[in-house]
Structure formats: C-alpha cells, structure tokens
N, C-alpha and C positions, 0 to 999 in steps of 0.2 A: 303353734310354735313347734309340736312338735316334726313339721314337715323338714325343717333347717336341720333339724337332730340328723333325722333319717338321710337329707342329701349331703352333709356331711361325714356321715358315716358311708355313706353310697361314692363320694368324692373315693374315701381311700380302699371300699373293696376296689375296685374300678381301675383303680391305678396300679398296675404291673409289678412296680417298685416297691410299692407299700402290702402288698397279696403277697407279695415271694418270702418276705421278711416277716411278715406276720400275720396269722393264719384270721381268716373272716368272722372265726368264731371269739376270737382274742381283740375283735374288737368291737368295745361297749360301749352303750348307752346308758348313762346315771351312774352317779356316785358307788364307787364298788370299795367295800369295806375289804373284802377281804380276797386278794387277786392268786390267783391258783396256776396261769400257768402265764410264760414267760418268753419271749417278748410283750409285751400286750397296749393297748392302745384304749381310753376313757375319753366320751364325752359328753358332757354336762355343762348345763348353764348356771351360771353365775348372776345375772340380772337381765331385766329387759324393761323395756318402754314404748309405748303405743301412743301415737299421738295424729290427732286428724289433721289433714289438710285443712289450709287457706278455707273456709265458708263450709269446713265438714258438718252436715247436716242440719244445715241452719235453714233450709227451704228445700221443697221437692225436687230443686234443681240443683241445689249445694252436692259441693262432691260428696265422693261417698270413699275416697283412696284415706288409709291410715298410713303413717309410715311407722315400720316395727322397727325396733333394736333389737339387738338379743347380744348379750357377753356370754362367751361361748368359754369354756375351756375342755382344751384337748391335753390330758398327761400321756404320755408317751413313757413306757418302763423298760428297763434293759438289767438283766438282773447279773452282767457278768462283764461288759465291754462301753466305755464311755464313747470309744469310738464307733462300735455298732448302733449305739444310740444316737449320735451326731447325724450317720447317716439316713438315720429312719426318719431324727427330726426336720431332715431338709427334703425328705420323701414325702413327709405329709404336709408341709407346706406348699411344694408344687402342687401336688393333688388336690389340695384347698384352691389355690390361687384361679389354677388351670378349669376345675371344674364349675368353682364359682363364676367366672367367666361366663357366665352360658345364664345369669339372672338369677344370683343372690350376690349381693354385694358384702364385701370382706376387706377387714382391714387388719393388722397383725397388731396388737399391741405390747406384749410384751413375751418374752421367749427365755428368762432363766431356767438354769442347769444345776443340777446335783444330788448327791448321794441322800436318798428316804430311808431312815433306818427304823421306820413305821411300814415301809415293803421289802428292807432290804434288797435296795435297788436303786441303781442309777436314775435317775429322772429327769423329763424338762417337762416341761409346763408351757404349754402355748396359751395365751389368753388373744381371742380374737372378737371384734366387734363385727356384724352382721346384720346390713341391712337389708330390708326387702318392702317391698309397699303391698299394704292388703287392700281389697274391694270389698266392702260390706256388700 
C-alpha cells in the first residue's frame, strides 16, 4: 500500500501548481501531530480492502489479480488565506486526477472546508477512494 502513498505524494511534487505554493518538504506522509511550517500538505489512509478476483486461487490456473481499495486522505492547511487554500485545494485535485490517469484509479469522495483550531489553520480535507489491482 505503501506505493499509492508515494504516487500520490509524487502526483503533487510533480505538478508545477502544487511545488510553487508548497514546498516538497511540506509535503507528508502519515498522520502529523504537530505541523511546523505553513502552507503544508498530509497524506494518510483512512481504510482499505483486498479482495481476490472471480476463482482467486482456487487451482494452479485460478487468477492470481487482488483488487486493492485504499481511503486515502489528503489535509491541505493554509494558516492565513481561505482563498489561497481554495486554490491549492483545486491544485491538488488536478494533480490527483491528471496523474492518477496514468494507472491508479481515483475517485473524490468528499472535500469539506474550514477553520482547525487544533492547527490554527484554515483547512480542507480531501477523502479519496483508490483503486488499483495487485498480482500475487
């Protein structure tokens, strides 16, 4: 699982829009208690599920393809501008969408907004569903 981490976090170095406005280093992998600098970008899973194909290994000729889930969330912080944060949030959805494209499948679930006063910080909250098929 952890490869979806990485090409999502690879999605938003990668994209121009999302590197200009916040720095590579600002943006993380797993749950971060305590966020130090500002704009910054989090991503973490939330759940996942693995399930074998139609006849998965039920004979030496049964498939062998799992299909993966993963609940992804991505927090996006802005600690001064609700509007700089709008625009970072529709920065790293294209970069999602655009780079997912290319074989990891994505789908947006839910995208509220507002003030953390646990970061003292504007926030939105992507939660995105992720799928991908594995070969044992």
């Amino acid at each position: 699982m952890y490869s979806m981490y990485s090409s999502m976090r690879q999605y938003l170095i990668n994209d121009y829009n999302v590197s200009s406005s916040v720095g590579a280093s600002n943006i993380k992998v797993g749950y971060q208690k305590i966020l130090n600098e500002y704009p910054c970008i989090t991503i973490f899973r939330i759940g996942e599920t693995s399930v074998g194909r139609l006849g998965y290994q039920t004979s030496d000729g049964g498939s062998r393809d799992k299909d993966s889930s993963v609940m992804m969330q991505i927090d996006i912080f802005h600690p001064t501008s609700v509007e700089q944060l709008e625009y970072l949030d529709d920065y790293v959805k294209i970069a999602i969408m655009s780079g997912a494209s290319t074989g990891l499948g994505v789908r947006l679930m839910s995208n509220p907004s507002y003030w953390d006063d646990t970061y003292n910080s504007y926030r939105t909250t992507q939660t995105w569903l992720c799928n991908q098929v594995i070969q044992d």
